[in-house]
Backbone bond lengths (Angstrom), bond angles and torsions (degrees), N, CA, C in turn:
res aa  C-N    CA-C-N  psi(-1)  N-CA   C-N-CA  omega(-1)  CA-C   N-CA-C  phi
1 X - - - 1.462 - - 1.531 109.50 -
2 X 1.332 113.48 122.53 1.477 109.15 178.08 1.662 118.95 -124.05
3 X 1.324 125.76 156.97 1.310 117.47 -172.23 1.707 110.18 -56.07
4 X 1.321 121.01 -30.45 1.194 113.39 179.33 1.659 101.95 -49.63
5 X 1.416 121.06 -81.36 1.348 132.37 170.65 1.885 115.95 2.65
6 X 1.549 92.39 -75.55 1.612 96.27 161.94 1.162 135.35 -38.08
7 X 1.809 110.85 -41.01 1.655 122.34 164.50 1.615 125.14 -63.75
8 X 1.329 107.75 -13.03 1.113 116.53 159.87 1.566 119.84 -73.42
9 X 1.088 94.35 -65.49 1.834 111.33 -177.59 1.487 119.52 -59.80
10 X 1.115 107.97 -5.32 1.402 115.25 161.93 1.461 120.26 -99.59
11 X 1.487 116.66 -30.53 1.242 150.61 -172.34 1.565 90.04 -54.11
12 X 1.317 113.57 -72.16 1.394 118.80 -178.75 1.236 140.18 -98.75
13 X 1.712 101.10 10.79 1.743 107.55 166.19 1.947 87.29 -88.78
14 X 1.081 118.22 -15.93 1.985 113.28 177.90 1.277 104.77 -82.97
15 X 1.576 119.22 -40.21 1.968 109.54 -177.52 1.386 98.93 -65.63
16 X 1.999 101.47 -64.65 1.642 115.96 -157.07 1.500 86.80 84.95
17 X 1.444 154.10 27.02 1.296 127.64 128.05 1.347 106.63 -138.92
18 X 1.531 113.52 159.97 1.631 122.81 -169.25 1.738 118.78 -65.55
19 X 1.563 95.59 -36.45 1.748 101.04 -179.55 1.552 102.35 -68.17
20 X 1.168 109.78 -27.57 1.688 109.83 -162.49 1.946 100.93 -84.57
21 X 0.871 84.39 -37.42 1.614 85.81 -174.11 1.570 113.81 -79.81
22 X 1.353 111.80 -10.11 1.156 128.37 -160.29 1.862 99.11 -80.57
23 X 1.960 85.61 -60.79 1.409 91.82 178.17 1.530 133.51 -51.92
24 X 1.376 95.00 -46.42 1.904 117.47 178.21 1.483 101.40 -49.18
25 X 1.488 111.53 -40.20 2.320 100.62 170.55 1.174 111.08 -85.45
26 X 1.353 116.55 -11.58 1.626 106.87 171.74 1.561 102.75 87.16
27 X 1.308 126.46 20.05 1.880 132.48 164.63 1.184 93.58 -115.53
28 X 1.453 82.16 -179.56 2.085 112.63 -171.16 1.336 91.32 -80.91
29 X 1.757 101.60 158.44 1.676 96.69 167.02 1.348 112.90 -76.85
30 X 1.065 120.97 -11.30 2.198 114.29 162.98 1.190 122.46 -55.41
31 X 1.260 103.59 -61.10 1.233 110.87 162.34 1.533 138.76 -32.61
32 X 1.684 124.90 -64.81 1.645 143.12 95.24 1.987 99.42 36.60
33 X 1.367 76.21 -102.08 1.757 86.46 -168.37 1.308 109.11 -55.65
34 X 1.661 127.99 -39.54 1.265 114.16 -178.12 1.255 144.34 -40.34
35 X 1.794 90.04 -64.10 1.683 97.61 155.44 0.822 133.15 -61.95
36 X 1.578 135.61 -41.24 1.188 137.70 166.02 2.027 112.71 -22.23
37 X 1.790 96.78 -63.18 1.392 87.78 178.42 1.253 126.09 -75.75
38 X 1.221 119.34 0.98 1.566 142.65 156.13 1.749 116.72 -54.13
39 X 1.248 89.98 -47.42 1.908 91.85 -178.98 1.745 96.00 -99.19
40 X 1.064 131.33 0.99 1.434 129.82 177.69 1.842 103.91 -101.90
41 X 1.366 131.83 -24.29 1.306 150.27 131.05 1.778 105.81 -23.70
42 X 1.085 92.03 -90.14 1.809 111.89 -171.10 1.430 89.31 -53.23
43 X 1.274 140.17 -81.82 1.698 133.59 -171.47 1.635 94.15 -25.71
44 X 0.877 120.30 -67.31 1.806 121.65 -147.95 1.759 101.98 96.31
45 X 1.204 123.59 14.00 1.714 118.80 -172.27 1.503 95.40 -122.84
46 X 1.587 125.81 160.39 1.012 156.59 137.74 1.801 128.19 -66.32
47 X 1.847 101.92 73.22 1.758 106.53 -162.45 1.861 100.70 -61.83
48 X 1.596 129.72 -39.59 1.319 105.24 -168.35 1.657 83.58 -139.37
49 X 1.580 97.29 150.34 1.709 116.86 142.80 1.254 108.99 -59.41
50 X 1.451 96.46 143.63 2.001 99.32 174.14 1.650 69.76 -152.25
51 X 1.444 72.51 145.13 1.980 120.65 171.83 0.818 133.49 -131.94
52 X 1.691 174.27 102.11 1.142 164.80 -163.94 1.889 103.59 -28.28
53 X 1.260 125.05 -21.11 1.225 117.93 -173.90 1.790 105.73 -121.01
54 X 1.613 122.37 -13.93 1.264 101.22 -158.66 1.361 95.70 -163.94
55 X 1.449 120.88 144.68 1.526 128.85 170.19 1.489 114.92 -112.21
56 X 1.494 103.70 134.47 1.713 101.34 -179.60 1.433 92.06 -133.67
57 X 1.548 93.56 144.89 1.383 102.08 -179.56 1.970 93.48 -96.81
58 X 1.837 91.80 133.41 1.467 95.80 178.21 1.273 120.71 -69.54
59 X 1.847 124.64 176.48 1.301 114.82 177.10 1.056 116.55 -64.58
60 X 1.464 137.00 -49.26 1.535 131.21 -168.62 1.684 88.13 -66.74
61 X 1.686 141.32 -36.71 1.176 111.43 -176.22 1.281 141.43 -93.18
62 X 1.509 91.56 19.23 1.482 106.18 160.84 1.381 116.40 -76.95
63 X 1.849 110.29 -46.88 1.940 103.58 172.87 1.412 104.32 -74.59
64 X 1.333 138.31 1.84 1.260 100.05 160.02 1.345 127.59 -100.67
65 X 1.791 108.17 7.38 1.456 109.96 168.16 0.831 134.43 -69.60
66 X 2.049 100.88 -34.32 1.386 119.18 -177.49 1.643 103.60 -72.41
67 X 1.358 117.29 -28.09 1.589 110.02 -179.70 1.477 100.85 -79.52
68 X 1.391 144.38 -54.60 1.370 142.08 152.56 1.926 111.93 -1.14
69 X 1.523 109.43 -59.11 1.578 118.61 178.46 1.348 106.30 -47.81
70 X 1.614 115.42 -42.45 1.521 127.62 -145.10 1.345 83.51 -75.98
71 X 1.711 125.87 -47.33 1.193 116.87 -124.13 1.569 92.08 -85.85
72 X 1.420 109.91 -43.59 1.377 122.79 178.99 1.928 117.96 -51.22
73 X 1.275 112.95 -36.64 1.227 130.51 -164.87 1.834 88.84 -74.20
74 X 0.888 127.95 -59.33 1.848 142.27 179.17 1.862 81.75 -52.82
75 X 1.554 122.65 -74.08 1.369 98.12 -152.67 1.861 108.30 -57.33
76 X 1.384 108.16 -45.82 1.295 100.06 -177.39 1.567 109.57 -40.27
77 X 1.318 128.95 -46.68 1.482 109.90 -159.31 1.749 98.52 -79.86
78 X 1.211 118.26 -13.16 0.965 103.62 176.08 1.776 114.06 -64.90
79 X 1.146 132.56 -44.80 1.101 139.00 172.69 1.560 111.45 -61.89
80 X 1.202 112.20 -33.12 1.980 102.51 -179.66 1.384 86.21 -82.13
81 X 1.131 148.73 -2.42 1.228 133.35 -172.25 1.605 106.05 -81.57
82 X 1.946 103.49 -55.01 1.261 92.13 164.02 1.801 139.65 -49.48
83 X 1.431 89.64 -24.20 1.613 96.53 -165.68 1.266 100.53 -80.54
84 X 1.417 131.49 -12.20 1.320 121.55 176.59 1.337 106.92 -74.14
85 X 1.307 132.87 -7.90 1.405 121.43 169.79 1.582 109.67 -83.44
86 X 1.304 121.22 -3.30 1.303 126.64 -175.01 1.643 109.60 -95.15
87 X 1.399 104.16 -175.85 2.050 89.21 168.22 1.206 96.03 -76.79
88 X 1.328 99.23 177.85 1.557 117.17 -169.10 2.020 105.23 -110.12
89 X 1.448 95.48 135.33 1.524 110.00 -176.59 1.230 111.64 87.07
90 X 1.779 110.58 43.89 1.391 118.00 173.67 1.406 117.24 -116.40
91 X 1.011 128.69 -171.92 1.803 128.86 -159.48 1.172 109.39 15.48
92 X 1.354 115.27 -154.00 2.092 143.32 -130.67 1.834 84.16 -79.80
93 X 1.662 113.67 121.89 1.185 129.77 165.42 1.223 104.16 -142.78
94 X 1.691 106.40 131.78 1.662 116.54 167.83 1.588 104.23 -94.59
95 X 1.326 107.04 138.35 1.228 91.04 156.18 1.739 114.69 -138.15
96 X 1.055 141.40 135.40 1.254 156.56 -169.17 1.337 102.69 -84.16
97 X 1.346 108.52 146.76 1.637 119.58 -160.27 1.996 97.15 -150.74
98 X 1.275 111.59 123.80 1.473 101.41 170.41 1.543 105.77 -74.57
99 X 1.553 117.39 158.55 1.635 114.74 -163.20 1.974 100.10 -95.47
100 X 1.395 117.91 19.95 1.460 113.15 160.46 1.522 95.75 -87.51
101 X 1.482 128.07 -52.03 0.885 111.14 -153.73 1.573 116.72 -92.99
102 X 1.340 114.43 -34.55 1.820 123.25 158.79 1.317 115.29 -14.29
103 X 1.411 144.72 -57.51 1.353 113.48 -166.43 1.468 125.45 -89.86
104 X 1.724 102.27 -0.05 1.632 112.48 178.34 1.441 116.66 -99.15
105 X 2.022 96.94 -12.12 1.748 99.71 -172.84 1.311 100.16 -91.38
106 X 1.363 131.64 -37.75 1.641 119.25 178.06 1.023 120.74 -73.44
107 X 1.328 120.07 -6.68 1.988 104.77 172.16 1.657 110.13 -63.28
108 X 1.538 122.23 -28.01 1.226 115.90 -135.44 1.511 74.53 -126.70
109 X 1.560 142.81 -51.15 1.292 154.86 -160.20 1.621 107.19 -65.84
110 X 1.703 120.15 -42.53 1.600 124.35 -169.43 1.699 94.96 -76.14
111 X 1.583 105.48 -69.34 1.586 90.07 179.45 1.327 136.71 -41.44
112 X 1.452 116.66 -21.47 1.460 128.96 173.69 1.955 107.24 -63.79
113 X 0.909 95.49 -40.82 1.884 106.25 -152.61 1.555 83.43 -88.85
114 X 1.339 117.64 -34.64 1.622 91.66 171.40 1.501 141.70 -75.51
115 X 1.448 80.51 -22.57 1.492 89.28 179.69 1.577 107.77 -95.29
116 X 1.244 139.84 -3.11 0.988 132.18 -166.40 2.106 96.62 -121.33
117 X 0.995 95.27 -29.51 2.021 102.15 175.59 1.241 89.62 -132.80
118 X 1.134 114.56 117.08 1.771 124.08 165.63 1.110 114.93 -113.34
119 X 0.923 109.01 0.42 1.982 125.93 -172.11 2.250 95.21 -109.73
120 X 1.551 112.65 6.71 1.590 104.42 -176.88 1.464 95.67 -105.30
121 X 1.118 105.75 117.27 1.388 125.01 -175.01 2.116 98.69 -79.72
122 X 1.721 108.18 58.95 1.649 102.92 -173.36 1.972 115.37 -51.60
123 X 1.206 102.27 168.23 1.306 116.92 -179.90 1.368 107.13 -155.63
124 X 1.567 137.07 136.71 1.053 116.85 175.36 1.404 105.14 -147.45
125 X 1.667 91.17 135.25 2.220 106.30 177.95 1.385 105.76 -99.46
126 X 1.166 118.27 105.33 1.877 115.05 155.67 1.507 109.55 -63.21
127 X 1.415 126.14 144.33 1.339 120.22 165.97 1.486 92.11 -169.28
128 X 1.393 126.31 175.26 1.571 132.95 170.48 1.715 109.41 -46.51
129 X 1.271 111.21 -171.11 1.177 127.68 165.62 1.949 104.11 -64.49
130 X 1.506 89.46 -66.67 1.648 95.20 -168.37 1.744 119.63 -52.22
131 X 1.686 108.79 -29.05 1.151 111.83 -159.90 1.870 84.38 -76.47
132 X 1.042 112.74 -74.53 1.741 129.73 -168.77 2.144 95.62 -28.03
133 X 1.427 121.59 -47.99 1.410 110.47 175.89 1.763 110.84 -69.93
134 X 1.260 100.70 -43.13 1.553 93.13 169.50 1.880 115.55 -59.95
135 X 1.060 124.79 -20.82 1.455 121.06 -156.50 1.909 79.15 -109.46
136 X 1.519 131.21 -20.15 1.499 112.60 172.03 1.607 100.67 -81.12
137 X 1.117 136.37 -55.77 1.235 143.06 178.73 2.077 103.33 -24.65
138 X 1.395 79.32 -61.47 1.869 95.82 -158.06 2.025 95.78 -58.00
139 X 1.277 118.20 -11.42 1.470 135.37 -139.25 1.679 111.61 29.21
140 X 1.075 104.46 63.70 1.636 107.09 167.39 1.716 109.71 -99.43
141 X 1.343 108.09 -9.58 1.977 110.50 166.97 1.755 97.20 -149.75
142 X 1.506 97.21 144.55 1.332 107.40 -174.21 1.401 98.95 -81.62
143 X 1.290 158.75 -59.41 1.100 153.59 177.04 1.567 132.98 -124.70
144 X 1.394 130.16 144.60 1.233 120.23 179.23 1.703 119.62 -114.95
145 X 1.079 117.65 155.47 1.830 137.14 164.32 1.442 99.74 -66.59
146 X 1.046 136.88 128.87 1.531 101.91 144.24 1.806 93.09 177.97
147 X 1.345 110.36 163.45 1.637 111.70 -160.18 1.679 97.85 -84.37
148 X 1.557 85.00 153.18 1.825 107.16 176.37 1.214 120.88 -105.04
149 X 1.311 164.62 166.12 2.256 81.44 6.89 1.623 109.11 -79.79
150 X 1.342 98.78 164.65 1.441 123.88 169.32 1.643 119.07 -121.22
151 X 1.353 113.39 127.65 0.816 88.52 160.77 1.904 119.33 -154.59
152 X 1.960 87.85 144.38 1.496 93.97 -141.40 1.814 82.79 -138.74
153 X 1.223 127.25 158.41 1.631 111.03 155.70 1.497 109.48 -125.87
154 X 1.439 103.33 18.70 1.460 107.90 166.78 1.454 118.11 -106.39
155 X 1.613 106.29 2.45 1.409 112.42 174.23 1.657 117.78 -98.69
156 X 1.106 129.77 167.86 1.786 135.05 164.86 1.449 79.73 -128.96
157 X 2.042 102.88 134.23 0.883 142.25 -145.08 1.681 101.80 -144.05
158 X 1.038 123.14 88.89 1.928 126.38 160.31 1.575 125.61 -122.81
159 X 1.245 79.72 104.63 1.664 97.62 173.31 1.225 123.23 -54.23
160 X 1.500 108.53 126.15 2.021 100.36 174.13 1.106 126.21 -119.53
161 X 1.657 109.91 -16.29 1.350 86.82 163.21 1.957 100.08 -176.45
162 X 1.186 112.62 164.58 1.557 116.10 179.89 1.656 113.40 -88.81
163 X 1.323 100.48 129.70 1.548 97.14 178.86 1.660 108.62 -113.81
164 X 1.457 109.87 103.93 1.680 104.84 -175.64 1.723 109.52 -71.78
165 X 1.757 94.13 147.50 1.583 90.26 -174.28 1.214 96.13 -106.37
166 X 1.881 111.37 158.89 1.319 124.94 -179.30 1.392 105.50 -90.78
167 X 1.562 127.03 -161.71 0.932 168.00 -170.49 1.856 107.73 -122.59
168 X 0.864 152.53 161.76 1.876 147.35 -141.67 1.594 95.85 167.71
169 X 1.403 134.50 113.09 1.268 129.23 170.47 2.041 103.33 -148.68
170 X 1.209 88.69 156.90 1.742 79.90 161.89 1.428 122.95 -74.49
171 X 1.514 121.85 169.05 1.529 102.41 -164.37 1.844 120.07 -89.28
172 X 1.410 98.73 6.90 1.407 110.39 173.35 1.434 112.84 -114.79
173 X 1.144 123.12 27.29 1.482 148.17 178.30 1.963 109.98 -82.03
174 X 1.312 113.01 111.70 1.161 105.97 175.89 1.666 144.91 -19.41
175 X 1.640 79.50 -37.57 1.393 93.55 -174.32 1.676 116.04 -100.09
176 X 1.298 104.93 28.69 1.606 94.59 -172.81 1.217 96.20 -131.59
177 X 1.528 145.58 39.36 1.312 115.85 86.82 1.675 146.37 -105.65
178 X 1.489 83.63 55.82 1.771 103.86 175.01 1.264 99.86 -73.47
179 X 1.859 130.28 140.02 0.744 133.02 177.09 1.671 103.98 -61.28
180 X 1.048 100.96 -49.16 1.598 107.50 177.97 2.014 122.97 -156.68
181 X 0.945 128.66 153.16 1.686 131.95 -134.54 1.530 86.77 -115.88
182 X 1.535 100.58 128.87 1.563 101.14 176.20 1.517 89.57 -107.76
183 X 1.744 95.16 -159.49 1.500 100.40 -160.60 1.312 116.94 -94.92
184 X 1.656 100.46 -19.94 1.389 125.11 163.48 1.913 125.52 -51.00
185 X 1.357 100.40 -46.60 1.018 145.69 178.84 1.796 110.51 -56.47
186 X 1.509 86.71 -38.76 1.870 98.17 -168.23 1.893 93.11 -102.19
187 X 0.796 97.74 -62.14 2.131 102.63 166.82 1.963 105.91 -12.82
188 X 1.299 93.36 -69.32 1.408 97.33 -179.09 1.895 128.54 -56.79
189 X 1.622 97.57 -6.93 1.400 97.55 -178.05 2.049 112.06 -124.61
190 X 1.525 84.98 158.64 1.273 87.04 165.62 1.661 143.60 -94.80
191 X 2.075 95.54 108.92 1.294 111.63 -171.81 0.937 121.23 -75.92
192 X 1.630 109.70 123.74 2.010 108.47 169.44 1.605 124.98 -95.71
193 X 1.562 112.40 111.88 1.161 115.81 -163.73 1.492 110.12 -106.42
194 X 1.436 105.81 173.57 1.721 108.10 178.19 1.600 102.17 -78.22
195 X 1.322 102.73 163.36 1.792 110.53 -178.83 1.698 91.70 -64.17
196 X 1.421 85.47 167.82 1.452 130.65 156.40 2.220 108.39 -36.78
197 X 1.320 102.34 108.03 1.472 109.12 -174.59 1.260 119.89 120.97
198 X 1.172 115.04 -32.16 1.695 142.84 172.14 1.925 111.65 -60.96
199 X 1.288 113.22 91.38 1.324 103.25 167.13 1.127 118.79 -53.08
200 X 1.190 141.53 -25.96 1.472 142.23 -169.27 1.825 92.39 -63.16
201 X 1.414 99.62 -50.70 1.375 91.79 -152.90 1.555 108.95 -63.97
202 X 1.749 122.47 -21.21 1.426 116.26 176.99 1.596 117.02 -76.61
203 X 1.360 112.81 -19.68 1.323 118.07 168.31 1.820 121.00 -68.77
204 X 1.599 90.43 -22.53 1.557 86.80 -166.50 1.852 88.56 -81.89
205 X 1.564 117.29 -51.03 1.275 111.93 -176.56 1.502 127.98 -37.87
206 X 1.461 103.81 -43.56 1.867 120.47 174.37 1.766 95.34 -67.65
207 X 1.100 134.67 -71.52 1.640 108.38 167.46 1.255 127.35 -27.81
208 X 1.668 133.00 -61.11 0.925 117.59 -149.60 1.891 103.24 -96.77
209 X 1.202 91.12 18.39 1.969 98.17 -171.17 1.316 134.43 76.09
210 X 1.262 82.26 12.35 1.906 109.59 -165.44 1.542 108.13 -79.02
211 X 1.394 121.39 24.71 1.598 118.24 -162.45 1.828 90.54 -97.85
212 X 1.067 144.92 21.56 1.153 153.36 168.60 1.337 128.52 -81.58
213 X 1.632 115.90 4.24 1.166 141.08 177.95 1.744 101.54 54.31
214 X 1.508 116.88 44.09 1.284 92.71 167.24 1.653 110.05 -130.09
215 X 1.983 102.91 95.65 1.368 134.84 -156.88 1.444 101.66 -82.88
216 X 1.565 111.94 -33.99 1.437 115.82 -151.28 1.966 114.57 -59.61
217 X 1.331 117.83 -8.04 1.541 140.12 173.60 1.397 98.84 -71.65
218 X 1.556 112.35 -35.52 1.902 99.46 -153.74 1.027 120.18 -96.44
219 X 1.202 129.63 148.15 1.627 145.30 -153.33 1.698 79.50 -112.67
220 X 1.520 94.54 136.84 1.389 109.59 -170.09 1.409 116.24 -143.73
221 X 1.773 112.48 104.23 1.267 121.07 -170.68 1.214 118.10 -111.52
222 X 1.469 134.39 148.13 1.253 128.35 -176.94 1.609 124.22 -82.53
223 X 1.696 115.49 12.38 1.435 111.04 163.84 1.199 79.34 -160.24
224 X 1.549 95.75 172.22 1.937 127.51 -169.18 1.805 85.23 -83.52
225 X 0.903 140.75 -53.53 1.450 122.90 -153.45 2.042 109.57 -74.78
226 X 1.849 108.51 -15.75 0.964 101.49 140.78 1.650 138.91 -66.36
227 X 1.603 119.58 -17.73 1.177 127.33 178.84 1.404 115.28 -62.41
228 X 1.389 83.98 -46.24 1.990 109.80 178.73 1.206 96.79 -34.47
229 X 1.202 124.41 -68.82 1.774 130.98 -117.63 1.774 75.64 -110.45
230 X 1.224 140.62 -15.00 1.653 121.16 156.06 1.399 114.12 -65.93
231 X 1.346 112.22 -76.62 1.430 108.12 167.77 1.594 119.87 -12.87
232 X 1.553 96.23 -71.30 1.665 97.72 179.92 1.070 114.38 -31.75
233 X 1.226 131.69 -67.55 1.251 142.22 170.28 0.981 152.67 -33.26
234 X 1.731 96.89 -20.98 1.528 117.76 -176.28 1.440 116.59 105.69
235 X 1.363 113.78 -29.27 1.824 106.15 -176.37 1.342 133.56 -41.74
236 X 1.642 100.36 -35.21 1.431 94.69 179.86 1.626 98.02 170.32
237 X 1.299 125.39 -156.89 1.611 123.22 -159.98 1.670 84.86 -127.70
238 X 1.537 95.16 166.49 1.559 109.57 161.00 1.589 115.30 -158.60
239 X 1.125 108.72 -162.37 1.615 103.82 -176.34 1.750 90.65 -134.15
240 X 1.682 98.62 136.44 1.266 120.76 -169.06 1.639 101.14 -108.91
241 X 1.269 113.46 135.99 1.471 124.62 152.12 1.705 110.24 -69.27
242 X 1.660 110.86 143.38 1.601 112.03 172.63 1.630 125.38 -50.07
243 X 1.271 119.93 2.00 1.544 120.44 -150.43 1.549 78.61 -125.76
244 X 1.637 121.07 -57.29 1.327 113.17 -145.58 2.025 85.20 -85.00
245 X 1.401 124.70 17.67 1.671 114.99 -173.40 2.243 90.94 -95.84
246 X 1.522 104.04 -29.99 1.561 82.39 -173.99 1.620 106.85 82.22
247 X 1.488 107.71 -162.58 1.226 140.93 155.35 1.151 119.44 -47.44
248 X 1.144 143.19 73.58 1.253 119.81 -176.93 1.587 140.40 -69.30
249 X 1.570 113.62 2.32 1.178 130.27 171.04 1.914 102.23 -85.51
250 X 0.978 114.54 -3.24 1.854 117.70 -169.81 1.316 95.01 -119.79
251 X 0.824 139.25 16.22 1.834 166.42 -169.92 1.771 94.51 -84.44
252 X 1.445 123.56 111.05 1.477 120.90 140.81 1.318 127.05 -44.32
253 X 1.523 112.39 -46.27 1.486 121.61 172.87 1.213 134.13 -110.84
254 X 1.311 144.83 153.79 1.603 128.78 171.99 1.218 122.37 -67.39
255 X 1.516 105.81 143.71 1.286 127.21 174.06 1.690 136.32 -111.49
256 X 1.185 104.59 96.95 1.562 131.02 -163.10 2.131 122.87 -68.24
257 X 0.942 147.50 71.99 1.125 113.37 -151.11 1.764 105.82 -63.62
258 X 1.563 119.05 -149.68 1.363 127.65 -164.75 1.201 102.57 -121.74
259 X 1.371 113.36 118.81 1.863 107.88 166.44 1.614 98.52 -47.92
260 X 0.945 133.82 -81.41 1.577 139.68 179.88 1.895 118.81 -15.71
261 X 1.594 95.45 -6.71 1.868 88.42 -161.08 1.209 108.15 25.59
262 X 1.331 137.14 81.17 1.280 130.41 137.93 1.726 130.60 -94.13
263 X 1.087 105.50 148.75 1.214 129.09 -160.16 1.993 127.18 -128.55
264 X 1.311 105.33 150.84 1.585 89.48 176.09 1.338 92.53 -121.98
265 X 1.085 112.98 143.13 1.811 123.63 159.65 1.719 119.89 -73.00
266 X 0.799 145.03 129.01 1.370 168.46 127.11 1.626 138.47 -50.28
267 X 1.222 105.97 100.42 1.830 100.88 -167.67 1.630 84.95 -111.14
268 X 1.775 71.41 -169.55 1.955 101.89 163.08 1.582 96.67 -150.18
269 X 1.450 84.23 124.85 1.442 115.94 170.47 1.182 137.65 -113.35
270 X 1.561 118.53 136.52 1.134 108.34 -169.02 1.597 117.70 -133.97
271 X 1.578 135.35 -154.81 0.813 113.29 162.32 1.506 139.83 -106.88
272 X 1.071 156.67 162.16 1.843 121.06 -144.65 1.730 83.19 -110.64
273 X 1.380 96.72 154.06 1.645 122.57 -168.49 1.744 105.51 60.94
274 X 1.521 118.72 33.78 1.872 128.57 135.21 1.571 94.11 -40.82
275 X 1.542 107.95 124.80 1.325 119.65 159.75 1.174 117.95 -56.91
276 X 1.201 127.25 -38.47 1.933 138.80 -179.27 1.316 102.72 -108.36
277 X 1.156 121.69 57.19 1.968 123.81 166.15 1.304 104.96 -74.67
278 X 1.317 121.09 -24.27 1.704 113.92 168.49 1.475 117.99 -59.48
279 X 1.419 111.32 -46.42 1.136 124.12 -172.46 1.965 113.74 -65.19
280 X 1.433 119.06 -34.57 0.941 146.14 -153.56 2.027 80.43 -92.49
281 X 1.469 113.53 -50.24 1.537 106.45 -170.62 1.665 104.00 -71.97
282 X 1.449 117.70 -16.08 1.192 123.50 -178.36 1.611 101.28 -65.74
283 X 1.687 105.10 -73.93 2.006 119.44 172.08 1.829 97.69 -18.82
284 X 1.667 104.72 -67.12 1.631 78.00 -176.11 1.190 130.47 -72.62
285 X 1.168 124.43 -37.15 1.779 119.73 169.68 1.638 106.19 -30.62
286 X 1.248 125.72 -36.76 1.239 135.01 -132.80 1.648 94.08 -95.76
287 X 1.155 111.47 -59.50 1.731 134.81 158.23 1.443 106.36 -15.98
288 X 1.459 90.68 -70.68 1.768 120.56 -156.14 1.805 91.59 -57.16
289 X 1.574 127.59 -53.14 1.189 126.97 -157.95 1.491 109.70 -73.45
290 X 1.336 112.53 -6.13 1.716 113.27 -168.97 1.660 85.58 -137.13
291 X 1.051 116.39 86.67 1.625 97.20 170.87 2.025 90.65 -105.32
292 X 1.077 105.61 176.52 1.790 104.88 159.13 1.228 114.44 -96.23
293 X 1.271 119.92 150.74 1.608 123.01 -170.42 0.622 130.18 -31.04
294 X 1.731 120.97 -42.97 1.582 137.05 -133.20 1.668 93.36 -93.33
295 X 1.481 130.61 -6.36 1.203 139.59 -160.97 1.313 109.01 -141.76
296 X 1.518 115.16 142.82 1.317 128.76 -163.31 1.867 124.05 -108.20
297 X 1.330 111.55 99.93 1.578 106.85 -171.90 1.864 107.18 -37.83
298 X 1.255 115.30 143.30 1.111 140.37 -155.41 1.771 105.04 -91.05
């Protein structure tokens, strides 16, 4: 039985299917299933039902998943243990990114970490808010990006910085040459928000006064750079984060700020008793000292 083995068997009592679990270790699903019945061999037990339609993890292989977590959670610290004799913010790090903010934080975030930790072997999972605390909990990513508040008391929580949101219209849109967009102003139009799961999108609703549950107007896309390309277009307005606005002279559409200055906050979170939480308080210092303009240290 080897720790790899275990990374399997956890792999897919968390998907519950073979392709999915397969991918998340980065092998074939032959591979996957092989061992699996390899360490289900050596046990003498039967870890899941399989059906042509469905996988259940059995009762005895549920306690041995939960002992599987244990076993893995001990080897990892055994290894940050070594690395604490090393510099700090070196080898295999996940880090989790919510998908509003992912495609504006790694342009500016990867070049940083290389040149400043070249020895951090990065990795990075986009997923919701909920998935990224479930995937720190499970320790399947050592730390996440993602907007606040949170609140957890099994998490460590450092804020880095405020990202003010704009205003997004086409450029023959009433409101774009408003010096700046009140809330009144935004009420009267039609906002296109991210689906259902998307913190962005409850933040944008509490801006625009929209907490009245009346959704049935909104055009609902599953990322901001789809929002973009409506606007562009003419469909309708939205509310932009500072990172995901760019240039705003290279802009299809106009860009308004908010009478309201409103803003979302931004941490890194992790999970509490991380063997390297020093290292992790280092990542944010590190953040905080290079942020890009358009965003405000926290």
């Amino acid at each position: 039985m080897t720790l790899q083995e275990l990374r399997y068997l956890v792999a897919l009592a968390d998907h519950g299917h073979f392709g999915r679990a397969a991918d998340a270790c980065h092998v074939t699903q032959p591979t996957l299933s092989t061992q699996l019945k390899k360490l289900e061999d050596v046990l003498g037990v039967t870890l899941f039902e399989r059906t042509n339609k469905s996988l259940t993890v059995t009762p005895i292989g549920r306690k041995i998943v939960a002992q599987a977590r244990r076993v893995l959670v001990e080897a990892e610290a055994i290894i940050n243990l070594a690395r604490d004799m090393t510099e700090p913010l070196t080898g295999p790090f996940t880090l989790g990114v919510i998908p509003s903010l992912n495609p504006y934080l790694l342009p500016w975030l990867v070049p940083l970490l290389q040149q400043s930790c070249p020895q951090l072997q990065l990795t990075v999972q986009e997923d919701l808010t909920d998935g990224l605390i479930e995937s720190l909990r499970a320790h399947r990513i050592d730390a996440a990006v993602m907007a606040l508040p949170l609140r957890s008391d099994s998490l460590e929580i450092r804020p880095l910085f405020d990202e003010p949101f704009f205003f997004a219209c086409p450029r023959d849109h009433p409101l774009a040459s408003m010096p700046a967009v009140s809330d009144a102003d935004m009420r009267q139009q039609r906002i296109l928000l991210l689906t259902d799961g998307h913190c962005l999108r409850d933040q944008a609703l509490a801006i625009c006064g929209r907490n009245d549950g009346r959704r049935d107007a909104d055009f609902r896309a599953t990322s901001l750079e789809t929002l973009r390309q409506m606007v562009a277009v003419g469909i309708g307005c939205t509310l932009l984060p500072a990172l995901a606005v760019g240039r705003v002279e290279e802009q299809r559409f106009a860009v308004r700020p908010l009478a309201t200055a409103a803003a979302r906050r931004i941490g890194l979170v992790w999970r509490r008793g991380y063997p390297k939480g020093d290292d992790l308080d280092m990542l944010a210092t590190l953040i905080r000292n290079a942020l890009p303009p358009t965003v405000h240290r926290a």
